[in-house]
Residue, then its C-alpha position, 0 to 999 in steps of 0.5 A: x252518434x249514439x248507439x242503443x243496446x236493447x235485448x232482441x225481442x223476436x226471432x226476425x231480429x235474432x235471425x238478422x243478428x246471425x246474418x250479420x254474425x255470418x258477415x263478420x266471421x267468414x266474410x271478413x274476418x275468415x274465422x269461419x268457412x262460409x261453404x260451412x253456412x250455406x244458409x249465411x247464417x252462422x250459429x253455435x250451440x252456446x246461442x241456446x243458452x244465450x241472452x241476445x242484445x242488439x246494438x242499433x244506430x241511429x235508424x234503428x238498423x242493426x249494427x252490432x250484437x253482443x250475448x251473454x252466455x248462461x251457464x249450461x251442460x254445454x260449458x262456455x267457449x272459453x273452456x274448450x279454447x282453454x283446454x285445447x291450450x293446455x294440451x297443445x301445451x303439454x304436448x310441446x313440453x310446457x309447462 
């Protein structure tokens, strides 16, 4: 069964890729804690500076989404992850 990848077009479809991000961060993984998104929309402040792309299957229904994060003030997700690691770290005496 093929799936189609495609750049979100509009804001419903963009709203539906946060629904499902929300599903899969709080409710089934526990990532997230969903009294934290009342609104069971989960976002963050990289989605601004993000191309959004939605993975679609067979009936055009949404079933995936990946966003490439674009350089901006706000950095990257990977350096705030890493950074906390290497003071925890150092704290620990590693090195």
């Amino acid at each position: 069964m093929p799936f189609k990848v495609s750049p979100v077009s509009d804001e419903k479809e963009l709203t539906e890729i946060f629904r499902l991000r929300y599903k899969i961060y709080c409710l089934e993984w526990g990532f997230e804690k969903p009294e934290s998104y009342a609104n069971g929309i989960l976002t963050d402040i990289y989605d601004d500076y993000s191309l959004h792309f939605a993975v679609r299957d067979y009936s055009n229904k949404i079933v995936g989404a990946i966003r490439l994060i674009l350089y901006s003030e706000v950095g990257f997700p990977i350096e705030n992850i890493v950074t906390w690691i290497l003071i925890r770290m150092r704290f620990h005496g590693k090195k």
